[in-house]
C-alpha positions as a LaTeX table, in Angstrom:
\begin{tabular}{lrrr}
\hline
Residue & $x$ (\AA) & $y$ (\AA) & $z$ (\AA) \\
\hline
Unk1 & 56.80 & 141.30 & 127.56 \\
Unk2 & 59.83 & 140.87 & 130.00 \\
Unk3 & 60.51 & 137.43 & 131.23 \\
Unk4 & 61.84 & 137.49 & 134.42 \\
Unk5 & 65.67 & 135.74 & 135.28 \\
Unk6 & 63.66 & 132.30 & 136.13 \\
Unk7 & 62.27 & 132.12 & 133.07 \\
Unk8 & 65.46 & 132.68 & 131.62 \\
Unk9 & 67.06 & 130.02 & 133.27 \\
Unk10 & 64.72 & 127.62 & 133.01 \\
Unk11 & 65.34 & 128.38 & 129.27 \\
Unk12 & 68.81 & 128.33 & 129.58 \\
Unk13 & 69.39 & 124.74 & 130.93 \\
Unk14 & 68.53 & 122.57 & 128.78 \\
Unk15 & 70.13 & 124.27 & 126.03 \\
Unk16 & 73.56 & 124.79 & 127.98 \\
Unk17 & 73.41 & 120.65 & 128.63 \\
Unk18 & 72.35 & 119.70 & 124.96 \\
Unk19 & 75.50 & 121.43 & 123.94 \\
Unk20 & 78.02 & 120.55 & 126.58 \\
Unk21 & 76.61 & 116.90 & 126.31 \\
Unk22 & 77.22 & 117.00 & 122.04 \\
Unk23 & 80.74 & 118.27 & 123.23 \\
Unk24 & 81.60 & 115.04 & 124.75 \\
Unk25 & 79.09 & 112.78 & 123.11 \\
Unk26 & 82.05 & 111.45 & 120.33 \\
Unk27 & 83.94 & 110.63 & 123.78 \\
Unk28 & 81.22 & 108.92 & 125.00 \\
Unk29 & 80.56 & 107.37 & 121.84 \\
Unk30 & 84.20 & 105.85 & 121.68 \\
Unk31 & 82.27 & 103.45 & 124.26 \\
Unk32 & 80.19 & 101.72 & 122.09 \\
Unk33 & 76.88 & 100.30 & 122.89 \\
Unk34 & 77.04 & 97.32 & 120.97 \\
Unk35 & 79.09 & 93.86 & 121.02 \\
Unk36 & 78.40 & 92.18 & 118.23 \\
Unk37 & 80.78 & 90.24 & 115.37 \\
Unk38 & 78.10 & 91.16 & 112.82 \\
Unk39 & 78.50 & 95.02 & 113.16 \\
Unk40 & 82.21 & 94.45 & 111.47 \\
Unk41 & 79.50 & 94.68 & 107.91 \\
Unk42 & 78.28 & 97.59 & 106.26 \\
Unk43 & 78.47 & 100.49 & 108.75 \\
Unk44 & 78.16 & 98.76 & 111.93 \\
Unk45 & 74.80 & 98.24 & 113.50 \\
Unk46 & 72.01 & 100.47 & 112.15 \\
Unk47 & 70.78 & 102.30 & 115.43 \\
Unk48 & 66.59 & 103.57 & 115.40 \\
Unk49 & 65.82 & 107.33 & 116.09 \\
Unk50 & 63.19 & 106.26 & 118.50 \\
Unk51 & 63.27 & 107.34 & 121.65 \\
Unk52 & 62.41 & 106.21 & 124.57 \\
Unk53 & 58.51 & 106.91 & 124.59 \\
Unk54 & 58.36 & 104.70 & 121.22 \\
Unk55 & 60.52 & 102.29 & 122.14 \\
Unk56 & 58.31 & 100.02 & 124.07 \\
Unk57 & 55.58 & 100.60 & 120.61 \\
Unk58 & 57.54 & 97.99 & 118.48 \\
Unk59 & 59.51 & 101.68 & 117.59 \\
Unk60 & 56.31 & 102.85 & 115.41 \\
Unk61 & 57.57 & 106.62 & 113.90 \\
Unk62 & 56.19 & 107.18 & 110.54 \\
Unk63 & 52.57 & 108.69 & 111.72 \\
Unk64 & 52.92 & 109.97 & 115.59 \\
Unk65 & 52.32 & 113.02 & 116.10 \\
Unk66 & 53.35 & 115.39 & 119.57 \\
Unk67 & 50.26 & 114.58 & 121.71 \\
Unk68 & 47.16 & 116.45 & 121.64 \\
Unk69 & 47.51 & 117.36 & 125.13 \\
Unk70 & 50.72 & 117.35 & 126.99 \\
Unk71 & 53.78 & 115.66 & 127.45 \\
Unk72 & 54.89 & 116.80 & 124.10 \\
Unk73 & 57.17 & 114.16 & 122.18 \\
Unk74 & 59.63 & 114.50 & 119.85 \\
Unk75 & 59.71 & 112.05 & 116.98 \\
Unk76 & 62.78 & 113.21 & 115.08 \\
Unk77 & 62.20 & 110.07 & 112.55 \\
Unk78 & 59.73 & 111.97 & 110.89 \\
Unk79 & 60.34 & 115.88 & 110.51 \\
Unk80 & 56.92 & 116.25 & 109.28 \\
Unk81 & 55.81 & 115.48 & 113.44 \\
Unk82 & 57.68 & 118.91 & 114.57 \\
Unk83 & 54.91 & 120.72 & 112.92 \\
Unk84 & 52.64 & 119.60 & 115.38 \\
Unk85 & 54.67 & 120.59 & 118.42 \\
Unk86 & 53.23 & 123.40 & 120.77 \\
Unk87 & 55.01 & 123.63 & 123.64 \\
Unk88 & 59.04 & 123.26 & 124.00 \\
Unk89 & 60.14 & 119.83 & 124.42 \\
Unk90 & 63.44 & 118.45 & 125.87 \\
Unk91 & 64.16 & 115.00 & 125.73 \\
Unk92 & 67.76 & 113.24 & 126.55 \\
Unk93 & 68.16 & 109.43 & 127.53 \\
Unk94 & 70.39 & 106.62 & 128.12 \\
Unk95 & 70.62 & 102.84 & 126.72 \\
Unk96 & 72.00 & 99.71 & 128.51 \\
Unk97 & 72.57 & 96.74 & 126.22 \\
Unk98 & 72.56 & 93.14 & 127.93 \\
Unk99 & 73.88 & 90.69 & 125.06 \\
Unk100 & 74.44 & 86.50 & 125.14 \\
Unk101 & 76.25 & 85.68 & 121.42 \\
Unk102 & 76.26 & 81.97 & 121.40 \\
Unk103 & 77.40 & 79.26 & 118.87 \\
Unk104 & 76.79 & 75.96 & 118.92 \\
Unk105 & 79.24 & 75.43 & 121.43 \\
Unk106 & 79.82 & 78.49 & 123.25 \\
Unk107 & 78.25 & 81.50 & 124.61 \\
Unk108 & 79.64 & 84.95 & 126.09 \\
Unk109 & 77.35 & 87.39 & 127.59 \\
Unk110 & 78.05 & 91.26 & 127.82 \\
Unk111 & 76.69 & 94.40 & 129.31 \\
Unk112 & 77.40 & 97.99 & 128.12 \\
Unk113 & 75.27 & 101.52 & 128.71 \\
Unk114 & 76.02 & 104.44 & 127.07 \\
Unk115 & 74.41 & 108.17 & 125.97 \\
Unk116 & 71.43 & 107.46 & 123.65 \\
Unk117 & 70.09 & 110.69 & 122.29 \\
Unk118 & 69.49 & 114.42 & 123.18 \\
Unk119 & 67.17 & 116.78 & 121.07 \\
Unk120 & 65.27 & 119.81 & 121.71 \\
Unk121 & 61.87 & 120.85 & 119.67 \\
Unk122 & 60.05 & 123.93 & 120.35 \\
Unk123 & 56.93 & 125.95 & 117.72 \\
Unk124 & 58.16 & 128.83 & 115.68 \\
Unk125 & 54.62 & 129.39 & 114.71 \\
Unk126 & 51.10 & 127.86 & 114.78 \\
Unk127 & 51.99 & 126.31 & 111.53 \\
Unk128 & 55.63 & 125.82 & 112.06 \\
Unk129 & 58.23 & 123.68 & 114.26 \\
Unk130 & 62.01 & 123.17 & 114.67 \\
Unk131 & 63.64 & 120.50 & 116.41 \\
Unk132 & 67.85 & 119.37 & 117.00 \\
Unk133 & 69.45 & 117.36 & 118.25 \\
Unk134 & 72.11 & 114.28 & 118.71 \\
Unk135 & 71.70 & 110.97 & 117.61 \\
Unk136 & 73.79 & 108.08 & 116.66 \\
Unk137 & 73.65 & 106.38 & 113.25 \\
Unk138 & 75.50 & 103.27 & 113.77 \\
Unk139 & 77.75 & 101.75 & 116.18 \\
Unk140 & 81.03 & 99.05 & 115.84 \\
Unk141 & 81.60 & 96.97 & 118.65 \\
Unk142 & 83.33 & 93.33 & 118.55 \\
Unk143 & 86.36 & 91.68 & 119.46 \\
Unk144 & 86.88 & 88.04 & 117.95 \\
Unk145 & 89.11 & 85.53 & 118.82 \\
Unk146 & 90.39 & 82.43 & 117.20 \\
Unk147 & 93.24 & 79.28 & 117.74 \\
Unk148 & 94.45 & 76.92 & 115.53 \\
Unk149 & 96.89 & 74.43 & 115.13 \\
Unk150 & 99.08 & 74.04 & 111.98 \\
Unk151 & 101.02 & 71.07 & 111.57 \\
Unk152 & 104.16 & 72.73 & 109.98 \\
Unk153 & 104.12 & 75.88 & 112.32 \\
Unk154 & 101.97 & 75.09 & 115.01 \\
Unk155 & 99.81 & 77.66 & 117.07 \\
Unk156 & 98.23 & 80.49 & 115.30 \\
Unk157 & 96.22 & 82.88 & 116.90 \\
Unk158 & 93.81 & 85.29 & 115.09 \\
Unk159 & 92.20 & 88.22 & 116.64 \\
Unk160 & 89.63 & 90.88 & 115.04 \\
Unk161 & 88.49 & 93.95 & 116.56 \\
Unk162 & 86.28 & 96.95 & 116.00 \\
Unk163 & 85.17 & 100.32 & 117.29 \\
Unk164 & 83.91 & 103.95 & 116.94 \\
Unk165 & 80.99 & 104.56 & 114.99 \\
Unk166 & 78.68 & 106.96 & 113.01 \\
Unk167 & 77.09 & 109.85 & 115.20 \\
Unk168 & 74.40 & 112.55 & 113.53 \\
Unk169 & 73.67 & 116.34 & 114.39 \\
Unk170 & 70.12 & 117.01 & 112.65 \\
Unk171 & 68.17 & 119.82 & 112.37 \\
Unk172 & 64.54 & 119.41 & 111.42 \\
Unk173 & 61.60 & 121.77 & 110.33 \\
Unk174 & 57.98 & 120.86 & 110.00 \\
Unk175 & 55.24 & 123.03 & 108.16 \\
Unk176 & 51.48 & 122.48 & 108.41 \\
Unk177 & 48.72 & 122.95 & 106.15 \\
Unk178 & 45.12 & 122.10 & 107.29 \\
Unk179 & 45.48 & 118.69 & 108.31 \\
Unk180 & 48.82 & 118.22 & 106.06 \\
Unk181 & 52.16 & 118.13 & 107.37 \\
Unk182 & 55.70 & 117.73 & 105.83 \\
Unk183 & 58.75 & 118.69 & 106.68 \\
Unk184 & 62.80 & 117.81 & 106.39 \\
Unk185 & 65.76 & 116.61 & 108.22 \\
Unk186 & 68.96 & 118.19 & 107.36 \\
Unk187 & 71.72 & 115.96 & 109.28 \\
Unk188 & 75.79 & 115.88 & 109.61 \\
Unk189 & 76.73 & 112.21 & 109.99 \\
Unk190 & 80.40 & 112.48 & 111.27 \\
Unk191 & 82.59 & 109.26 & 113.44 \\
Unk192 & 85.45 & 106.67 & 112.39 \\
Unk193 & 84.96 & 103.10 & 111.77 \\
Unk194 & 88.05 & 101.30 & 113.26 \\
Unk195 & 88.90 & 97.92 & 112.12 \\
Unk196 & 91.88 & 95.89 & 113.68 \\
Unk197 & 93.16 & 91.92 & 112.52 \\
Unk198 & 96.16 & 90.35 & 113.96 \\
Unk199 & 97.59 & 86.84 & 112.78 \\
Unk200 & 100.63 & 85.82 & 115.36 \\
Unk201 & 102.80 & 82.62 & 115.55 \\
Unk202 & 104.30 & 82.11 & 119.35 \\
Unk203 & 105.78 & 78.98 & 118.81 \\
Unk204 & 106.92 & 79.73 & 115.10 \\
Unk205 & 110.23 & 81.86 & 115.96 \\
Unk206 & 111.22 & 81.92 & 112.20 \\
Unk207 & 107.57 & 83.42 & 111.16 \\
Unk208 & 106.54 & 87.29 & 111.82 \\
Unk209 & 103.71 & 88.40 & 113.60 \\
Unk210 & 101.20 & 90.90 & 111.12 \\
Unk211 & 99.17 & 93.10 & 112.32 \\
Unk212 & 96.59 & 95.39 & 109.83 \\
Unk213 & 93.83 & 98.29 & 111.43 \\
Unk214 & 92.39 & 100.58 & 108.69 \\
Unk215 & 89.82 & 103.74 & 109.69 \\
Unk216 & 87.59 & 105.52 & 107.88 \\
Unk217 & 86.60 & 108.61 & 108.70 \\
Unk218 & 83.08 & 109.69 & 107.33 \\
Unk219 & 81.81 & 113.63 & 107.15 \\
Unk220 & 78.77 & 114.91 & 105.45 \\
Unk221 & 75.38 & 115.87 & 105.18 \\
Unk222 & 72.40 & 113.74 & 104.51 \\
Unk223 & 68.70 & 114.86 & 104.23 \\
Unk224 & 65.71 & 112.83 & 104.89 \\
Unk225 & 61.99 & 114.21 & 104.38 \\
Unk226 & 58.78 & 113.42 & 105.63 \\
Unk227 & 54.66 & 113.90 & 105.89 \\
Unk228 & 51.94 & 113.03 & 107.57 \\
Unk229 & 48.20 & 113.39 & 107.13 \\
Unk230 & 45.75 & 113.55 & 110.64 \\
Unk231 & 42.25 & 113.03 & 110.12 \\
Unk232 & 39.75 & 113.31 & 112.89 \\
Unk233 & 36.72 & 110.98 & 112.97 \\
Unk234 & 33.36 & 110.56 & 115.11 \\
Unk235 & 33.12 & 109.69 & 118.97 \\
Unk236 & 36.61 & 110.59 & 119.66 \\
Unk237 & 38.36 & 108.61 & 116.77 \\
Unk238 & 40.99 & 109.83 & 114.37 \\
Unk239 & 43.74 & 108.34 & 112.84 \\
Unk240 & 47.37 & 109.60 & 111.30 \\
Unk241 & 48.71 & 108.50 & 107.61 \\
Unk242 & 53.08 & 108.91 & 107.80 \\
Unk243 & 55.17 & 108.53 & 105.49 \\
Unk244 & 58.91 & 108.80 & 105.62 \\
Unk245 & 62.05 & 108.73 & 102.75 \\
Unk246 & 65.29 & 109.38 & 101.89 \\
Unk247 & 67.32 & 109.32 & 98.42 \\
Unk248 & 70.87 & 107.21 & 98.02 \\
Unk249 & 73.24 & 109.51 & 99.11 \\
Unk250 & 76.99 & 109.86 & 98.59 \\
Unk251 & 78.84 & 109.88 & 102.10 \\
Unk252 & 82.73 & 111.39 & 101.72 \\
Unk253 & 84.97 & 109.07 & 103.15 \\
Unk254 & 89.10 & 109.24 & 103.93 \\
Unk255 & 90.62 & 106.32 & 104.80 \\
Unk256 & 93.70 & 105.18 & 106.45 \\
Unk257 & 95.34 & 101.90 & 105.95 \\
Unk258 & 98.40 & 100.22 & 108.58 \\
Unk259 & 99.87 & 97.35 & 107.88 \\
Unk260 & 102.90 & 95.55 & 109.05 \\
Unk261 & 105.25 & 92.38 & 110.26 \\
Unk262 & 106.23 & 92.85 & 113.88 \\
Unk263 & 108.36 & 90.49 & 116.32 \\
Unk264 & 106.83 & 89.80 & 119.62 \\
Unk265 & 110.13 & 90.71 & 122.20 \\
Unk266 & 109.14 & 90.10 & 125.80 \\
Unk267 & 105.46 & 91.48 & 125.18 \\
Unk268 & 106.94 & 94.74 & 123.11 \\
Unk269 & 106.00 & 94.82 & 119.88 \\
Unk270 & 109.02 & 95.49 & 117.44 \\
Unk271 & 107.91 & 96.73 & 113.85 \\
Unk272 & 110.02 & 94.88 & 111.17 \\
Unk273 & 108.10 & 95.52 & 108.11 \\
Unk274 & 105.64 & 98.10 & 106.97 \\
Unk275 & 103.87 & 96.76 & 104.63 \\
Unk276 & 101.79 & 99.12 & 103.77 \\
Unk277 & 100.52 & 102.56 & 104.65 \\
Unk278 & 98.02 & 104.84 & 103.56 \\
Unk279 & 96.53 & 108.12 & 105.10 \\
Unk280 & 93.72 & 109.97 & 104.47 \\
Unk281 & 92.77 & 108.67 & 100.67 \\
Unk282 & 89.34 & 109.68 & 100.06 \\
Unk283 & 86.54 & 108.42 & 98.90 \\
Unk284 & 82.82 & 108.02 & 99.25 \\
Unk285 & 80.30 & 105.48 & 99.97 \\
Unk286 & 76.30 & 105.04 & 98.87 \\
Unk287 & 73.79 & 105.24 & 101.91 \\
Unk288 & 71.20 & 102.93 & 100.25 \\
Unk289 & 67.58 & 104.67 & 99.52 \\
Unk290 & 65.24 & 104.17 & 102.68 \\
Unk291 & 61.02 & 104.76 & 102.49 \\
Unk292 & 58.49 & 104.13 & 104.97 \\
Unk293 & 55.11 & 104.25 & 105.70 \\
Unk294 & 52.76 & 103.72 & 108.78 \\
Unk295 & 49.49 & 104.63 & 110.73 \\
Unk296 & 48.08 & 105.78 & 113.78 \\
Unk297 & 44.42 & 105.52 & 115.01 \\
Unk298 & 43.42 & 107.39 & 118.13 \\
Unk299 & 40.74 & 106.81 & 120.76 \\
Unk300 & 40.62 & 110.39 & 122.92 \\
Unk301 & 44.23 & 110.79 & 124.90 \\
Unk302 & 42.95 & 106.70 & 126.12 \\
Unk303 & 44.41 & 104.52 & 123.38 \\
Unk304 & 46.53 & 104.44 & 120.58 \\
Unk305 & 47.61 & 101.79 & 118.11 \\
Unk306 & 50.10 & 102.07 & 115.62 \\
Unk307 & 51.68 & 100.10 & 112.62 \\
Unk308 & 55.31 & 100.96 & 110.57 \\
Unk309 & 56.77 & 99.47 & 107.93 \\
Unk310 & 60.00 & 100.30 & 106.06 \\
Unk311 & 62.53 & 98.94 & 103.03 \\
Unk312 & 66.25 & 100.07 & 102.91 \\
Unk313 & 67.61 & 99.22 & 99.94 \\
Unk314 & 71.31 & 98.22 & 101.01 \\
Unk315 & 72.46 & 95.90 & 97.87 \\
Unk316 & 73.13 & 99.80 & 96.89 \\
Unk317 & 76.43 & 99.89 & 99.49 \\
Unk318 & 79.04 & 98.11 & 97.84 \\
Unk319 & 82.07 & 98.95 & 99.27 \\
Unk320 & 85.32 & 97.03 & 98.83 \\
Unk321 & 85.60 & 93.92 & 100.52 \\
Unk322 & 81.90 & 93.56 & 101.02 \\
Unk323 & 80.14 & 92.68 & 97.75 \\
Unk324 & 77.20 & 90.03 & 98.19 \\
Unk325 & 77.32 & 90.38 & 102.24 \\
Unk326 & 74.40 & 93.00 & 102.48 \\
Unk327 & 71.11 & 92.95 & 100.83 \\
Unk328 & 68.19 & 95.16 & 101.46 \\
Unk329 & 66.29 & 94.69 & 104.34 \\
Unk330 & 62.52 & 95.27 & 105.72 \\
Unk331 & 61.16 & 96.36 & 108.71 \\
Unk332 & 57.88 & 96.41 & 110.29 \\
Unk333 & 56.56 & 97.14 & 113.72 \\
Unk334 & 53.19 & 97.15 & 116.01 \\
Unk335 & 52.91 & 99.22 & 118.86 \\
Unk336 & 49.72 & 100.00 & 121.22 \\
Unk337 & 49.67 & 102.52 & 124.57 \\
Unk338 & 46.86 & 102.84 & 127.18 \\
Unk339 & 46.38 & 105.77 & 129.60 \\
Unk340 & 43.75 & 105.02 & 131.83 \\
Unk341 & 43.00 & 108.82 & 132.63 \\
Unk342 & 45.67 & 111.68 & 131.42 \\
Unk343 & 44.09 & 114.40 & 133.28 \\
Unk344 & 43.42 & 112.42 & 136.57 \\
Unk345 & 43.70 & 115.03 & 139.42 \\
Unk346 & 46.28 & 114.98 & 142.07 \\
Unk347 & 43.99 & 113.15 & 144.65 \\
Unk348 & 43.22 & 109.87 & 142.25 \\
Unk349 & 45.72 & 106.90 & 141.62 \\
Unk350 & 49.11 & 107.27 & 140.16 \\
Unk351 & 48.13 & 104.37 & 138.45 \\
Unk352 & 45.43 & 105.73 & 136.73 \\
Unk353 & 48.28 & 108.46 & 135.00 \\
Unk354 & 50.77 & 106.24 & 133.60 \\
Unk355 & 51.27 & 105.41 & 130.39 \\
Unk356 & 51.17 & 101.78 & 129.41 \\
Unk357 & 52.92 & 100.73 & 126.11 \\
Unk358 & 53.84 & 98.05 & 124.53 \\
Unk359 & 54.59 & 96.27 & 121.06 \\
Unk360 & 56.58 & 93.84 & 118.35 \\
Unk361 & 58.75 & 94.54 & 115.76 \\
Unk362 & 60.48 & 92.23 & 113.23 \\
Unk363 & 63.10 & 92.64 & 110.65 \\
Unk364 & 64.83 & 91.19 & 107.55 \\
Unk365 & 68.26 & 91.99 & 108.29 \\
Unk366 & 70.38 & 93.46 & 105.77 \\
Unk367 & 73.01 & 90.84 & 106.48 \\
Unk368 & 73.25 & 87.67 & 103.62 \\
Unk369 & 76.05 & 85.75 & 105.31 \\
Unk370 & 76.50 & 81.95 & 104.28 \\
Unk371 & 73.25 & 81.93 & 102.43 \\
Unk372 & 71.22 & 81.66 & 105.61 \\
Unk373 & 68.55 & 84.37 & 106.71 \\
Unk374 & 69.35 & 87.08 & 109.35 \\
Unk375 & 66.39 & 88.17 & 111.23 \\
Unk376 & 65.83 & 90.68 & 114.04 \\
Unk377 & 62.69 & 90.58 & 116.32 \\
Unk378 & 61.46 & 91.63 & 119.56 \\
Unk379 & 59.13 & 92.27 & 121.89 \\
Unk380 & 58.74 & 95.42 & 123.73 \\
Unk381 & 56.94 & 97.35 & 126.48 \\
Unk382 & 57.26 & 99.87 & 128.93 \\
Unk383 & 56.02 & 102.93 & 130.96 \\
Unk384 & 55.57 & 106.66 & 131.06 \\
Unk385 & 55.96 & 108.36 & 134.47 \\
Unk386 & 54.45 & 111.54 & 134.45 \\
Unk387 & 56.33 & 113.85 & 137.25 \\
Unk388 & 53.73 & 116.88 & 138.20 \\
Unk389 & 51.68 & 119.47 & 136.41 \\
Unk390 & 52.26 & 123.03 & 135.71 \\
Unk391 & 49.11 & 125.59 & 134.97 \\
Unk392 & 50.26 & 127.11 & 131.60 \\
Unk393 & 48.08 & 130.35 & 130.03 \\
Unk394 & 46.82 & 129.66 & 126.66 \\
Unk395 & 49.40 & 129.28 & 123.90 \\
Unk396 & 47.71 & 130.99 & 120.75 \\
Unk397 & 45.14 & 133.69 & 120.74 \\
Unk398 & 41.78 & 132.16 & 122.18 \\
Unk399 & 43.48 & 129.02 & 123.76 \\
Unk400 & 42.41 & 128.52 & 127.23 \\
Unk401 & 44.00 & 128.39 & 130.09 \\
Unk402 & 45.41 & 124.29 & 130.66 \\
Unk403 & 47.63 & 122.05 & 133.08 \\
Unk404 & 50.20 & 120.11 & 131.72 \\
Unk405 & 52.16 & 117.46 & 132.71 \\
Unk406 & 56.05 & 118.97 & 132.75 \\
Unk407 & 57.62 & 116.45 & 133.05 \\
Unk408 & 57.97 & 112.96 & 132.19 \\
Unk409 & 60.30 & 109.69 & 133.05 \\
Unk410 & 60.17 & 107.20 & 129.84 \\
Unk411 & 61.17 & 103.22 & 130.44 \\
Unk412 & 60.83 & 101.29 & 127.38 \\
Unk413 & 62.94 & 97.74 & 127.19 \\
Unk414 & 63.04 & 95.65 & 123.67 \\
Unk415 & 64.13 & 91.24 & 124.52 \\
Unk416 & 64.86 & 89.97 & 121.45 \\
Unk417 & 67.19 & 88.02 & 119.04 \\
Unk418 & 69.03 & 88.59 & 116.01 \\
Unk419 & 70.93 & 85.75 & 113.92 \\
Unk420 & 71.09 & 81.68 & 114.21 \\
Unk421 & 73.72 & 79.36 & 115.19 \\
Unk422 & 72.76 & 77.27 & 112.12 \\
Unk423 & 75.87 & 77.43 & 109.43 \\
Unk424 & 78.15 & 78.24 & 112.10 \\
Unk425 & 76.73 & 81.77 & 112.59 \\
Unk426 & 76.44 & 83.42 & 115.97 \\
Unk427 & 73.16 & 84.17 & 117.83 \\
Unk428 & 72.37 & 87.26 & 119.64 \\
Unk429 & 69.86 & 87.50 & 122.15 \\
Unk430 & 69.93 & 90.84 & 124.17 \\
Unk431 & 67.64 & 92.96 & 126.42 \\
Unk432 & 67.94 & 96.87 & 125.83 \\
Unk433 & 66.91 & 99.08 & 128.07 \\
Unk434 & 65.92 & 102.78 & 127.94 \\
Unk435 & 65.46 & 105.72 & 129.95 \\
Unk436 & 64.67 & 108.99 & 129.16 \\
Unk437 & 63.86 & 112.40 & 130.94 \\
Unk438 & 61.24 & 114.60 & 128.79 \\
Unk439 & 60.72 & 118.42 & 129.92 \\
Unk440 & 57.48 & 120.26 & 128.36 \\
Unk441 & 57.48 & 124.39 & 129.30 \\
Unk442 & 56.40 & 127.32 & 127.37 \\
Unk443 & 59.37 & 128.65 & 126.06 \\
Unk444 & 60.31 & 130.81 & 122.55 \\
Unk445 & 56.47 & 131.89 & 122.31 \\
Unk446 & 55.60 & 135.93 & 122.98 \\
Unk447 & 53.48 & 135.89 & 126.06 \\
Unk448 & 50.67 & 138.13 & 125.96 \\
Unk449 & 51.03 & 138.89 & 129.55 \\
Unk450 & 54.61 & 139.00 & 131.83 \\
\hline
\end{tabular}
């Protein structure tokens, strides 16, 4: 078959963007979407692979599937959903995080939006499919300061800040077997964590200003492996087993350690005193063992409801400084969507198109500061805007001929909180808010007909 130059452009796009966007996504990255004092622990905050289309389902992974008709999803939390996958799927989006931290005294609100995800998942074969893509891991984000008066020296201010984060290439295959699917994950976690403390005396002329920053610098490769079981039932009905996992893993580290006594002339900092440096001393750290399990039951393309729940064990990360901070956390999640009518026509509602999702999820934080309980929750909801339909000939030998939606616009937004002011800890309550662009075609599958 020849494809003609639209074809191959239409092709071409999305690829060309994934991989300019991955060229500056560390850049973007630098940027990072959270705020938050408690992502100094561990390795920052833990970012979800769900995208946009999940989002607003409590962030339910383990057991969906690509849809039986399309849009066509990708679910890169489980590899075992690319199996499923029959037409090309493109999916990129974009996160804004609102965030009020309060105390018991105080409160500071925030805003940042940054690049979320990109990926790209197309069939191989009727029993096979690939997806990659970009996703973060983990983002550091805080800046923290302090004032307090010493009777022998007077003033002291303390500052503490933090940036970068982790960011993930993954590739993923999925294989299918009758109604069996598994597949893999094969990811390259790569970013610095930047950590910066100052302690400075302006009214102490005889005492010297320290500063200390240290950055770590993670590279590696990390696996994660999945499956899923679908089972169709009577009138309609049919519901998805998932489960998800992932072995402690050894993460190579170098690390680079600054720190010194500086003077404070006319706003110039003047080094006196190294105290100590370090460059580039490796190491590695433990990601802790993750599993995770969940279902899916089906009514027709009308309904869906799904449930998650997952353990990561992090009282496995111990690294230096943090001992007894982190213990391992749980997560679990409920998630429902509603399309009125998929394959309404062009003359009905809109209304009648969209999907309508929405959901809860909770979470045992992995965070054991002062003794007092860290949970995460929220509620969550959203919509899926389906854009127009294309007429696409039938994929495998004795498909028929079907319309599918092409494209798709994906708002999901999670209100929640995370922490307590009890203890003198700091509350967060934040909205997030996602959108995300999904393109379905028929690409990387031999056309019986040009």
């Amino acid at each position: 078959m020849k494809k003609s130059k639209s074809s191959i452009l239409v092709l071409a796009w999305p690829v060309c963007i994934l991989f300019h966007m991955a060229a500056g996504y560390t850049v973007c990255n630098a940027q990072s979407i959270t705020n938050s004092p408690y992502s100094r622990y561990g390795l920052g905050d833990i970012q979800n692979t769900s995208f946009a289309h999940n989002v607003p389902m409590g962030g339910i992974s383990c057991a969906l599937q690509n849809d039986t008709t399309a849009p066509f999803y990708i679910n890169a939390a489980n590899p075992a959903s690319h199996a499923s996958v029959r037409l090309t799927a493109f999916d990129f989006g974009a996160k804004n995080n609102t965030m009020k931290l309060q105390t018991s005294d105080k409160e500071f609100t925030t805003n940042r939006t940054a690049l979320a995800y990109m990926a790209l998942a197309f069939p191989v074969a009727k029993w096979w499919g690939a997806s990659f893509g970009l996703l973060p891991y983990s983002n550091v984000g805080y800046k923290i300061y302090d004032k307090k008066e010493q009777d022998s020296i007077g003033t002291v201010n303390y500052s503490y800040e933090g940036e970068g984060g982790i960011n993930q290439v993954y590739l993923g295959n999925g294989f299918k077997v009758g109604n069996f699917s598994a597949g893999v994950n094969i990811s390259y976690l790569f970013g610095d964590l930047i950590y910066f403390s100052r302690d400075s005396f302006p009214r102490a002329s005889n005492f010297l200003n320290t500063k200390f920053s240290q950055t770590t610098r993670l590279s590696d490769m990390y696996y994660s492996v999945g499956a899923q079981y679908h089972q169709p039932l009577s009138n309609n009905w049919s519901f998805t087993l998932g489960a998800t996992g992932s072995l402690a893993a050894d993460i190579n580290t170098k690390k680079s350690t600054f720190a010194a006594t500086y003077s404070d002339a006319f706003g110039v900092e003047v080094i006196k005193d190294t105290v100590l440096y370090q460059l580039d001393s490796k190491s590695a750290i433990t990601l802790p063992t993750m599993m995770g399990g969940g279902i899916v039951v089906k009514k027709g393309d009308r309904w869906l409801f799904g449930f998650d729940y997952s353990l990561q064990r992090w009282s496995e990360y111990t690294p230096s400084g943090q001992a007894g901070f982190l213990k391992d956390s749980r997560k679990m999640a409920l998630g429902v969507q509603f399309v009125p009518s998929k394959n309404a026509g062009s003359k009905e509602l809109y209304l009648k198109k969209m999907f309508y999702r929405m959901g809860f999820r909770y979470a045992d934080s992995y965070l054991n500061l002062k003794n007092t309980p860290m949970t995460d929750y929220a509620f969550t909801f959203g919509v899926g805007l389906p854009l127009r339909k294309i007429k696409i000939m039938g994929i495998a030998e004795g498909d028929v001929d079907q319309k599918y939606y092409q494209s798709v616009i994906n708002l999901g937004f999670e209100i929640g909180q995370r922490g307590t002011t009890v203890n003198q800890l700091i509350r967060e309550r934040y909205i997030n808010a996602y959108v995300s662009f999904t393109l379905n075609d028929k690409w990387f599958i031999k056309r019986k007909y040009d």
